[in-house]
LUMTIVEX-572902 format. One line per 2 residues: number of its first residue (from 0); for each residue y, x, z of N, C-alpha, C. Coordinates in steps of 0.1 Angstrom, whole numbers, plus 5000, padded with zeros to 4 digits. Each point is the difference from the previous one (the first is absolute). Layout:
NUM	Y:X:Z:Y:X:Z:Y:X:Z; ...
//
This chain:
0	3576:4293:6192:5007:5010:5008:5004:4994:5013; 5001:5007:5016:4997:4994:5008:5018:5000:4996
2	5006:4991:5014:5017:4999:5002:5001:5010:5013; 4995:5006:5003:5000:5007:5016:5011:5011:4994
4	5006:5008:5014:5012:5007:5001:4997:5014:4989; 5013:5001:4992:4999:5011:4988:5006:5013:5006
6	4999:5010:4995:5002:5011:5006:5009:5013:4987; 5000:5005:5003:5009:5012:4990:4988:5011:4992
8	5005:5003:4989:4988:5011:4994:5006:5011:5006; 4988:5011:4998:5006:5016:4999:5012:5001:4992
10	5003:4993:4991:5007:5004:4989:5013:5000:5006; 5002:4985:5007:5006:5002:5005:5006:5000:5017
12	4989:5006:5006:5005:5010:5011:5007:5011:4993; 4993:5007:4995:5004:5014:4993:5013:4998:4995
14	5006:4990:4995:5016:5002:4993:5001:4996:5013; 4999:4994:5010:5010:4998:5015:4999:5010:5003
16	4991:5012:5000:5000:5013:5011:5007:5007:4991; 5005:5001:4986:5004:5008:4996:5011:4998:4994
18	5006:4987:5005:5015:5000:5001:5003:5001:5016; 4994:5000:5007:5005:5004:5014:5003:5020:4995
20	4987:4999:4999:5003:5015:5000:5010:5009:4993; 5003:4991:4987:5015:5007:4993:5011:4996:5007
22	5000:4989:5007:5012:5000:5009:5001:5009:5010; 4993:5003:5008:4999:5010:5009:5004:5017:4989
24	4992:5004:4991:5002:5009:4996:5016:5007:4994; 5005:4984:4997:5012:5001:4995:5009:4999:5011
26	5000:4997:5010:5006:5004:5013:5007:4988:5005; 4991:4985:4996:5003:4988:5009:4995:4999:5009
28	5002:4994:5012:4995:4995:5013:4981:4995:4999; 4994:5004:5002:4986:4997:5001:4996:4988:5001
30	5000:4989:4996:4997:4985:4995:4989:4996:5009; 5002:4989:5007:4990:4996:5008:4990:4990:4991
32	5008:4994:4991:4995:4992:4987:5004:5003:4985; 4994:4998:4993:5006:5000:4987:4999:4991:4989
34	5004:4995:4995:5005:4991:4986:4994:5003:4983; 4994:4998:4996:4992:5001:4986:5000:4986:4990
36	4999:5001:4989:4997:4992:4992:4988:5002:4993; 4990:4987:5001:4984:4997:4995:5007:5000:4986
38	4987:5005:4988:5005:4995:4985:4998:4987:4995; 5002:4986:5008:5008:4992:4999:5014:4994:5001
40	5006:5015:5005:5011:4999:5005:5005:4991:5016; 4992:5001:5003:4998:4995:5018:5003:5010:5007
42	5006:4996:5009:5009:5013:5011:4988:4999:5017; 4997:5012:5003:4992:4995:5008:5003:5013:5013
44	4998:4999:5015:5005:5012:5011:4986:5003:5003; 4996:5011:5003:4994:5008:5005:4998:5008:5014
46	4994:5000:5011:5005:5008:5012:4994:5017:4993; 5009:5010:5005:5001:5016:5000:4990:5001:5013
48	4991:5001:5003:4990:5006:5008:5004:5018:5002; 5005:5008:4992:5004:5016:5009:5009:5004:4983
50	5007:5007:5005:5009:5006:4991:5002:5015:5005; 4997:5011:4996:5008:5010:5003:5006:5007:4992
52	5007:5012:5001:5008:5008:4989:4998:5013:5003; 5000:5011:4994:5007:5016:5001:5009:5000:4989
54	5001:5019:4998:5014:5000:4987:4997:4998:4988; 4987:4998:4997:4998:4998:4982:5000:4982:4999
56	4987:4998:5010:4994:4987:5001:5000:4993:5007; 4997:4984:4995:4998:4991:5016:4983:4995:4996
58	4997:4992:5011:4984:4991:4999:5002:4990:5004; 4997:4988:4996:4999:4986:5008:4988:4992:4996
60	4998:4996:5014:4987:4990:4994:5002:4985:5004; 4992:4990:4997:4998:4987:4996:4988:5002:5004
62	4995:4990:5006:4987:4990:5003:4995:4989:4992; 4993:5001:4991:4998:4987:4994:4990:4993:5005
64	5005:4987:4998:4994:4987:5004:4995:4992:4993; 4991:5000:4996:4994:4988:4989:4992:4989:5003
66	5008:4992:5009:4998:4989:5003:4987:4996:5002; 4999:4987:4998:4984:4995:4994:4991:5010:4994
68	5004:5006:4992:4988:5005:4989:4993:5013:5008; 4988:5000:4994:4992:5010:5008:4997:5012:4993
70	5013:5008:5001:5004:5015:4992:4999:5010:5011; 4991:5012:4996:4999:5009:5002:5011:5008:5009
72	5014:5000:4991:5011:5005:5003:5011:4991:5013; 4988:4991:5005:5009:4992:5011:5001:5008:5013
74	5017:4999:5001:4998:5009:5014:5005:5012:4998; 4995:5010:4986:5003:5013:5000:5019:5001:4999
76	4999:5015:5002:5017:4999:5002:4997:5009:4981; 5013:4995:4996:5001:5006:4986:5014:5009:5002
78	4998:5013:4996:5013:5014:5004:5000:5002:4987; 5018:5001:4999:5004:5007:4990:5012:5013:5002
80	4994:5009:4996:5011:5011:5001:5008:4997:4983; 5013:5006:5004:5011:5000:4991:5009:5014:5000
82	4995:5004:4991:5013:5015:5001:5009:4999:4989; 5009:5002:5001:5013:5004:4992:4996:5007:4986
84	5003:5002:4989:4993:5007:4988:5015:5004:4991; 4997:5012:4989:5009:5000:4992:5002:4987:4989
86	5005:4999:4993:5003:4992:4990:5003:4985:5006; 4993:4990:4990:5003:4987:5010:4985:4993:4994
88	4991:5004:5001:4985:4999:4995:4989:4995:5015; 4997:4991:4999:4992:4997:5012:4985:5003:4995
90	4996:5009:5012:4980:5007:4996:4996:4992:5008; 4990:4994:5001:4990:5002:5007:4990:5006:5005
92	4994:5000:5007:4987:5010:5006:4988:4990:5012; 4990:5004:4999:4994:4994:5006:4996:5009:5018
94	5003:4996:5012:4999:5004:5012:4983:4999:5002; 5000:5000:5014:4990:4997:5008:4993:4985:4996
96	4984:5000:4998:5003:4985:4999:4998:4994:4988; 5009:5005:4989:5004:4991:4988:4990:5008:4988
98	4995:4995:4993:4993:5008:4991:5005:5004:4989; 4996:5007:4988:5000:5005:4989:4994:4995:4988
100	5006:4994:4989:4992:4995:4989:4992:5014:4989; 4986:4997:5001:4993:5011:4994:4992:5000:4983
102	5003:4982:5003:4995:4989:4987:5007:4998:4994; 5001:5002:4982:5007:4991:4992:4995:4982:5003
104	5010:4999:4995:4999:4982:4998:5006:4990:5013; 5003:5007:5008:5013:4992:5011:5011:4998:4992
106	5010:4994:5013:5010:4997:4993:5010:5013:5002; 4997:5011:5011:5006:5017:5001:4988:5005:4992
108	5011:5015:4995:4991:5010:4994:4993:5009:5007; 4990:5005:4996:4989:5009:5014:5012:5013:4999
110	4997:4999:5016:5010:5012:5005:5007:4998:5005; 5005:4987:4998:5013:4992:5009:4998:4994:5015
112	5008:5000:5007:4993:4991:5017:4995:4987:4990; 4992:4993:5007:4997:4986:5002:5013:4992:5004
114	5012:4999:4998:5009:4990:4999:5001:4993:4992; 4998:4992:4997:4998:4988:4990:5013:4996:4996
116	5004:4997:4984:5014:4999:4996:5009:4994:5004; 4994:4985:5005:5010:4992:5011:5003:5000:5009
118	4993:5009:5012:5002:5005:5012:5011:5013:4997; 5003:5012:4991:5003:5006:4992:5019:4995:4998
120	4999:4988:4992:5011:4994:5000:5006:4993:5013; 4992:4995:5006:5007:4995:5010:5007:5012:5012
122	4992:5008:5003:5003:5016:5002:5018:5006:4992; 4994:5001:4989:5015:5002:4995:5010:4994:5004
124	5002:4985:4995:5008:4991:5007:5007:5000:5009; 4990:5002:5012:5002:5001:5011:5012:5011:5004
126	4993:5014:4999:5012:5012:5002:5005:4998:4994; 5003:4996:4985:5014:5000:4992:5010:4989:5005
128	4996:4992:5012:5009:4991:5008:5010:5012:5010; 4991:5012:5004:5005:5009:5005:5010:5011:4995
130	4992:5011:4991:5007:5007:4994:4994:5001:4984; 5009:5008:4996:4992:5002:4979:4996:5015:5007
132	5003:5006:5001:4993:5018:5006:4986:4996:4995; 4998:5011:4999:4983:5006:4994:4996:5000:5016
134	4984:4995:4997:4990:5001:5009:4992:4997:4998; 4991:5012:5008:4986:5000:5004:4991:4992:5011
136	4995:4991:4996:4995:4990:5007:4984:4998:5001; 4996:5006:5011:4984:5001:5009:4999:4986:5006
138	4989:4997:4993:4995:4987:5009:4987:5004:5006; 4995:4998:5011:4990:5004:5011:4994:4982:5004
140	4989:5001:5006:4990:4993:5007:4997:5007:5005; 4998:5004:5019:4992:5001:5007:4991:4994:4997
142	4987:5007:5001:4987:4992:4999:4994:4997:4987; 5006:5000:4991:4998:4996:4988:4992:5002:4993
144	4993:5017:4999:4989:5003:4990:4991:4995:5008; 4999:4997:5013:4986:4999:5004:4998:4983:5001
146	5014:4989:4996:4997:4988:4994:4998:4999:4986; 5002:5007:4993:5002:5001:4987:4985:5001:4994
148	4994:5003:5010:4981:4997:4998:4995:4983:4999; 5010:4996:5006:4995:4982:5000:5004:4993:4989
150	5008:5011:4994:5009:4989:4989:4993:5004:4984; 5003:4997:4988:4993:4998:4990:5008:5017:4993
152	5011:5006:5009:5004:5012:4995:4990:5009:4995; 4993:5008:5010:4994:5007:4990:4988:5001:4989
154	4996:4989:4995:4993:4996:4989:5010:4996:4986; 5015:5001:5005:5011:4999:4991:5005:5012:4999
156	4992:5009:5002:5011:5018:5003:5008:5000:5008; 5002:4994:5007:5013:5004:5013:4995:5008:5012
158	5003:5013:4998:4994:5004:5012:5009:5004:5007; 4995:5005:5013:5009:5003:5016:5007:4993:5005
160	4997:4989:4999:5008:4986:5006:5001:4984:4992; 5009:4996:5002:5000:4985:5001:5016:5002:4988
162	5000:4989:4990:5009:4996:4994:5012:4994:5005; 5008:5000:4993:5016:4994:5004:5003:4980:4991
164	4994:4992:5008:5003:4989:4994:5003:4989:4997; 5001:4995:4993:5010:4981:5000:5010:5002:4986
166	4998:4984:4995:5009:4999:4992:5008:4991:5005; 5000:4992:5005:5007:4990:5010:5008:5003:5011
168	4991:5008:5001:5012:5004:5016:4990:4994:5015; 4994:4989:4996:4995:4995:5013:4985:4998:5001
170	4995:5001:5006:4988:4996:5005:4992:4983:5001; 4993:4995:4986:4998:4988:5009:4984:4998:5002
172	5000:4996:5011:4985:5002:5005:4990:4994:4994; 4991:5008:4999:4985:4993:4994:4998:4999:4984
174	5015:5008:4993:5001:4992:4989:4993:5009:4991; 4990:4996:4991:4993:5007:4987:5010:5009:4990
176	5011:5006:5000:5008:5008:4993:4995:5010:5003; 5003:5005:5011:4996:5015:5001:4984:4998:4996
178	4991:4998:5001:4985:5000:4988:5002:5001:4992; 5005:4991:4994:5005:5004:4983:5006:5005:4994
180	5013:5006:5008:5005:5012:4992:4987:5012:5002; 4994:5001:5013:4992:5010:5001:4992:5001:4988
182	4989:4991:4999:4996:4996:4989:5001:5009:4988; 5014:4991:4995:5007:5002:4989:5002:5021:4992
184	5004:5002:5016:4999:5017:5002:4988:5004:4999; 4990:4996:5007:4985:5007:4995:4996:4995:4988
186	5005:4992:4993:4993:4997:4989:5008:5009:4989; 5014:5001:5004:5009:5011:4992:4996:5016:4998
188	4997:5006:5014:4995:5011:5000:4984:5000:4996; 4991:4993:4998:4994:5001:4994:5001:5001:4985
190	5009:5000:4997:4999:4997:4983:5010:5017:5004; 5008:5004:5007:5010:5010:4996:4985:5009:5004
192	4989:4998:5005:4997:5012:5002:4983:4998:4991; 5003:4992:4986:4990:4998:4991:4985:4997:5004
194	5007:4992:5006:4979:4993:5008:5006:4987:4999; 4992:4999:4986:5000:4985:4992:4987:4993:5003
196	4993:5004:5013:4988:4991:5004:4998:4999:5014; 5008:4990:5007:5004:5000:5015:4989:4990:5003
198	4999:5002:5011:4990:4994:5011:5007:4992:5012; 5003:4985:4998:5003:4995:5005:4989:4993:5016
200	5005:5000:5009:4994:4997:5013:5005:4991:5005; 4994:4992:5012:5006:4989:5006:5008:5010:5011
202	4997:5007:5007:5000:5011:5007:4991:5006:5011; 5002:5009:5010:4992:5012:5005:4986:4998:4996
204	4993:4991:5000:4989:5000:4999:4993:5003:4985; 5009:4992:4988:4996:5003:4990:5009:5015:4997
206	5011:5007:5005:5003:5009:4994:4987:5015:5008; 4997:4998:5013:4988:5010:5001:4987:5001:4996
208	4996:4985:4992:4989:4999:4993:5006:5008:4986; 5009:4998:4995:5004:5004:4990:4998:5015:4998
210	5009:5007:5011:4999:5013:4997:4983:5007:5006; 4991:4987:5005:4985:5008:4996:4994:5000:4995
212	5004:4987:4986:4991:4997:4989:5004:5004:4992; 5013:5005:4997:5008:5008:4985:5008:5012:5006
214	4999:5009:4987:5012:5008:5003:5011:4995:4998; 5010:5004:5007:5014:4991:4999:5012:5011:5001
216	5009:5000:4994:5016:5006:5007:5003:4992:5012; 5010:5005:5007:5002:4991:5010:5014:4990:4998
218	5002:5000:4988:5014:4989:4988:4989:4991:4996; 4991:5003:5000:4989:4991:4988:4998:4987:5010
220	4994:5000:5011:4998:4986:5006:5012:4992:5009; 5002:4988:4997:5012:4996:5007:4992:4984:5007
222	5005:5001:5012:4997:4988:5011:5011:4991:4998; 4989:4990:4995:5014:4984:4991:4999:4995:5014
224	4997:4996:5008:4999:4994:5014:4998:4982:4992; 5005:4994:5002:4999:4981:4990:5009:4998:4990
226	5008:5015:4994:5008:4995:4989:4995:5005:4990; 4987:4993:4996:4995:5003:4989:5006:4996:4987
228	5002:4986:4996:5007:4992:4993:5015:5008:4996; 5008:5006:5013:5011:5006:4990:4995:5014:5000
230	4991:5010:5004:4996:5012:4995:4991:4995:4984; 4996:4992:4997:4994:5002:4987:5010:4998:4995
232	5010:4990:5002:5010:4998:4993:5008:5010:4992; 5004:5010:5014:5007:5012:4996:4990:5009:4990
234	4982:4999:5000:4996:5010:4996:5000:4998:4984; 5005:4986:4993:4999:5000:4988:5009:5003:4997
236	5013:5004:5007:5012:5006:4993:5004:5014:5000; 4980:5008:4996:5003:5015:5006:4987:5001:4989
238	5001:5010:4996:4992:5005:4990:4986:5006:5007; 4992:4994:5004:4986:5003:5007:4990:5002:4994
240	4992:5005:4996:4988:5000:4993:4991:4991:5005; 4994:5000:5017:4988:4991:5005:5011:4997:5014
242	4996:4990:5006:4998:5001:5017:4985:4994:5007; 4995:5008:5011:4992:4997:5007:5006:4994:5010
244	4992:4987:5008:4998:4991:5010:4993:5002:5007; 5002:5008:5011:4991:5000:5013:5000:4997:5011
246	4994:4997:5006:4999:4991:5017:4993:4993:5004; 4997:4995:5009:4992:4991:5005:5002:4983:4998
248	4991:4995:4994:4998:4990:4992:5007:4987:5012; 4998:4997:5011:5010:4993:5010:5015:5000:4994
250	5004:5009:4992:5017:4999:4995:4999:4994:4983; 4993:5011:4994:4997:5000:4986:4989:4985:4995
252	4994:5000:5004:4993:4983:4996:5016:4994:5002; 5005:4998:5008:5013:4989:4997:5005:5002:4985
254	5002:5012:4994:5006:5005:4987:4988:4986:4988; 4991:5003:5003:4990:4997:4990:5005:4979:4996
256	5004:4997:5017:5006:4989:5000:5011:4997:4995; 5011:5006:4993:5013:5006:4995:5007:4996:5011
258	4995:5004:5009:5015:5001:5018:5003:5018:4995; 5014:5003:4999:5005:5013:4999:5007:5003:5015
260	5001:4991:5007:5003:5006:5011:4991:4997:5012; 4996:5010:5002:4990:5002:5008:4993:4994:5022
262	5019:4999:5002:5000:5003:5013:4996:4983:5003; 4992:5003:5015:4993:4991:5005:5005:4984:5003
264	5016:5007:5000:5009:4985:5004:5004:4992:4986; 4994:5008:4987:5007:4989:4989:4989:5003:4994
266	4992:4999:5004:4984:4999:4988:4991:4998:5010; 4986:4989:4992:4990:4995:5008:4994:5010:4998
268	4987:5001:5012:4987:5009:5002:4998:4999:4985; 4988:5015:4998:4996:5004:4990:4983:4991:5001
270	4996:5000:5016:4989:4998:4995:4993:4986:4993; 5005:4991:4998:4990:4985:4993:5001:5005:4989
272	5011:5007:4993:5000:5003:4987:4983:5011:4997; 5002:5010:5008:4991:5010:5000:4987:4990:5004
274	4996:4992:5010:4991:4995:4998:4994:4993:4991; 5009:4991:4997:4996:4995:4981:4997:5009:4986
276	5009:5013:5007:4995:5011:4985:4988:5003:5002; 4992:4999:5017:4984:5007:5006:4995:4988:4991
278	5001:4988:5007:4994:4987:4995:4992:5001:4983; 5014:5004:4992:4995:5001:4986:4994:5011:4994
280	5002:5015:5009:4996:5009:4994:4984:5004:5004; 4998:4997:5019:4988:4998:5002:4992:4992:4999
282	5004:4986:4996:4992:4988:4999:4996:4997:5012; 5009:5001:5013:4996:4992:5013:5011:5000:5007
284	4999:4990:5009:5011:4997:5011:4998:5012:5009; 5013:5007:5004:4998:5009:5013:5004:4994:5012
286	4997:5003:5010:5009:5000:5013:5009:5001:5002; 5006:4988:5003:5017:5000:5003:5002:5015:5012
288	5012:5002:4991:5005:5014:5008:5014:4998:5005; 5009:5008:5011:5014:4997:5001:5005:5015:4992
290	4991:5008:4994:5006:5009:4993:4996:5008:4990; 5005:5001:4989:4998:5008:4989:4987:5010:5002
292	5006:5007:5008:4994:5012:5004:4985:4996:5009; 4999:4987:5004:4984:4995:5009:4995:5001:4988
294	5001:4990:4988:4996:4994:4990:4992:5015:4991; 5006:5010:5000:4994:5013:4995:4991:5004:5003
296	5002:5000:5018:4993:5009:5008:4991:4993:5000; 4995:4985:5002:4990:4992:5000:4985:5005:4988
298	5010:4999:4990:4992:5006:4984:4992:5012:5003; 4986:4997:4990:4994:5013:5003:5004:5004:4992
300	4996:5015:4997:5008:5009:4987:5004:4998:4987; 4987:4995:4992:4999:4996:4989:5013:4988:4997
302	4996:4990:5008:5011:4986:4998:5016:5005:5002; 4998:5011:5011:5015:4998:5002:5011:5013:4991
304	4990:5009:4990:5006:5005:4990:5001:4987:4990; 4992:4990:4993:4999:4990:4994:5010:4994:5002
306	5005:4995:5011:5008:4990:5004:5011:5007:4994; 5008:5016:5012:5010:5006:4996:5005:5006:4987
308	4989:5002:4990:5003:5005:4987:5003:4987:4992; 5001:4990:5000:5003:4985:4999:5012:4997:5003
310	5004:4997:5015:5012:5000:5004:5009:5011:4993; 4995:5011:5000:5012:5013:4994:5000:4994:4983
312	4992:4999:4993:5006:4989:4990:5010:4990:4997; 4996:4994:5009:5011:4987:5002:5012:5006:5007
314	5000:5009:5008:5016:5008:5002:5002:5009:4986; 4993:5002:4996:5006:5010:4990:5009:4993:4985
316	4992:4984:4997:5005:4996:4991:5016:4993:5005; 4995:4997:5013:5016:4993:5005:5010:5009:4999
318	4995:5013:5003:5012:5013:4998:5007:5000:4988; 4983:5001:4992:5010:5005:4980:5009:4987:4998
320	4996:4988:5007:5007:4990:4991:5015:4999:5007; 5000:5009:5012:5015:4998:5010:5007:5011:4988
322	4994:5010:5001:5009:5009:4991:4999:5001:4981; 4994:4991:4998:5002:4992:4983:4992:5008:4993
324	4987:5006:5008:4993:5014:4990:5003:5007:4999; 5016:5004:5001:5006:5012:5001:4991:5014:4999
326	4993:5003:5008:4991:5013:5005:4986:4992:5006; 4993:5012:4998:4983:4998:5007:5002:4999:5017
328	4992:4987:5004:5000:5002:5013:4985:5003:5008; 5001:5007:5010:4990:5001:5006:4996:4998:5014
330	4988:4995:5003:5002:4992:5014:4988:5007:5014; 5001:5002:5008:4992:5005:5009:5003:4996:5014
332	4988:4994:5005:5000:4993:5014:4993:5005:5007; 5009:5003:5014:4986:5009:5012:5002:4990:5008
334	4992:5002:5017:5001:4989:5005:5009:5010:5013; 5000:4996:5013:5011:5004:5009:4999:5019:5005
336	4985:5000:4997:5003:5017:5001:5002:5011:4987; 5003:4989:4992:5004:5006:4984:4985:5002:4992
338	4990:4997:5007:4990:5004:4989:4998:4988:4991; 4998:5009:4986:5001:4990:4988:4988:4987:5002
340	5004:4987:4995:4995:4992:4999:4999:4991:4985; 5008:5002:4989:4997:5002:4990:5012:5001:4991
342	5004:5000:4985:5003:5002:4995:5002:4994:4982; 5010:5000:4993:5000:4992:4991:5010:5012:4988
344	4998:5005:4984:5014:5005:4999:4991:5012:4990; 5007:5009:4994:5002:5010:4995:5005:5009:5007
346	4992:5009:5006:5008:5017:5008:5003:5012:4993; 4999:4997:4986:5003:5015:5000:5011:5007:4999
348	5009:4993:5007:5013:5010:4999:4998:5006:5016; 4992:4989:5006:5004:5010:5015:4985:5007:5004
350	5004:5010:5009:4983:5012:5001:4995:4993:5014; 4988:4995:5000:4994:5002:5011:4996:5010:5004
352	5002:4999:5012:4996:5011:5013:4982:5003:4996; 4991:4991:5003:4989:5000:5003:4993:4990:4991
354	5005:4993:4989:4995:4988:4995:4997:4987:5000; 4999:4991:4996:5000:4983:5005:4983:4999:5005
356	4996:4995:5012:4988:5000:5005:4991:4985:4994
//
């Protein structure tokens, strides 16, 4: 995790904008800053970027800043309207911006905004520093549905925007949490939504090869990016029938090495490994290559399905043995424009499009 400067979640912008705005609504002076507590119990100020009111309601926004880390939501201003309500029951609703859960298997029920239960609580909190009165509380993003395309929301059912998030309260940059809870969520809603045979990717590249070699839901394939090691992890403690492995052999030959994490700065090159599997499986030295992908392209057709249906072996057994045999695994390698290069596994839970060539 890098140490560079941490920044605030949506979660909690949104309880700073939305205790500004009960203040205002309840008829205190418009707060140039305001005061919250993170669920560590850490007291932390906020600047009010705009506040206004009429006679039912007020709005205030917050700017979040997320430091270091390279989020989507840096920069955006986060608005929350607050209106007055009967009883003493606080609703939520989702504004401009913020999406809708449409998936079982989150941690909200479909139908609910995308506020996430800790962002949720800290929200409460917050205005019950203000008043106990009932309210109705809109949280908005400008901009949102049309960032909410970059983020892993709508392959998790969140549609028309971007979720409300953080369990911490803070932002620390570069750090592998948010992956893994993501993760954790796609691997959840796949099971809430009974697709017990996911197709795991390194990402884009293996997930568009994916949706042209299989039919797929769009819950079924999830992009592990190099946290392979804790996504198998998670996947034995979920009732799966198979998983497929797909991607380009430059990430996945590391697996066959037992490196589970993938990224370039804590695992050596794939290729000596992969040239020693050519060595043994073709019976000759090849040409040093600086990449996985030379070493393919070099091969004429016959050798370099030979070679790849080999390698996808030797990833396939490293898989069953990561997840204890649990379920059938299956393995499929394209090279960078996704066309297949070979394969290792039992398919018949998932349909090909057009067939293995």
């Amino acid at each position: 995790m890098s140490s560079g400067a941490t920044g605030f979640t949506t979660g909690t912008c949104a309880a700073a904008a939305a205790k500004a705005a009960t203040m205002v609504v309840c008829g205190f002076p418009t707060p140039a800053e305001v005061e919250i507590s993170l669920p560590d119990g850490a007291r932390v100020c906020l600047p009010v970027e705009t506040a206004d009111c009429n006679s039912i309601s007020a709005r205030a926004a917050v700017r979040k800043h997320a430091g270091d880390d390279p989020d989507v939501t840096d920069k955006c201003l986060i608005s929350v309207q607050v209106e007055l309500a009967n009883g003493d029951d606080i609703i939520f609703l989702a504004g401009e911006g913020v999406g809708t859960v449409t998936k079982p298997g989150l941690s909200v029920a479909p139908g609910e905004p995308a506020i996430n239960p800790a962002p949720r609580s800290m929200i409460r909190d917050a205005v019950r520093e203000v008043t106990d009165l009932g309210l109705r509380i809109t949280v908005s993003i400008p901009g949102g549905r049309e960032l909410a395309a970059k983020t892993f929301n709508p392959r998790l059912g969140v549609e028309g925007g971007l979720s409300i998030l953080g369990t911490s309260g803070i932002v620390r940059p570069f750090s592998a949490a948010a992956l893994r809870d993501a993760l954790k969520c796609s691997l959840s809603v796949a099971v809430a939504c009974n697709l017990r045979n996911p197709v795991l990717v390194p990402g884009r590249i293996g997930s568009r090869a994916a949706g042209t070699l299989f039919e797929l839901s769009p819950q079924q394939s999830i992009e592990v990016s190099n946290e392979w090691g804790f996504v198998l992890d998670q996947a034995v403690k979920v009732d799966f029938h198979g998983l497929m492995i797909l991607g380009h052999p430059g990430k996945l030959a590391k697996l066959a090495a037992g490196c589970w994490d993938t990224h370039s700065s804590r695992s050596d090159s794939a290729v000596p490994s992969v040239l020693d599997l050519a060595r043994d499986i073709l019976e000759r030295n090849l040409p040093e290559s600086r990449t996985v992908e030379g070493i393919f392209t070099d091969l004429p057709g016959q050798d370099r399905r030979k070679l790849a249906d080999a390698l996808a072996g030797r990833i396939r057994k490293a898989v069953s043995g990561r997840v204890l045999g649990r379920f059938e695994i299956a393995v499929v390698l394209v090279n960078m424009q996704g066309v297949l290069l070979g394969l290792d596994g039992d398919f018949q839970a998932w349909t090909w499009k057009t067939g293995p060539s």
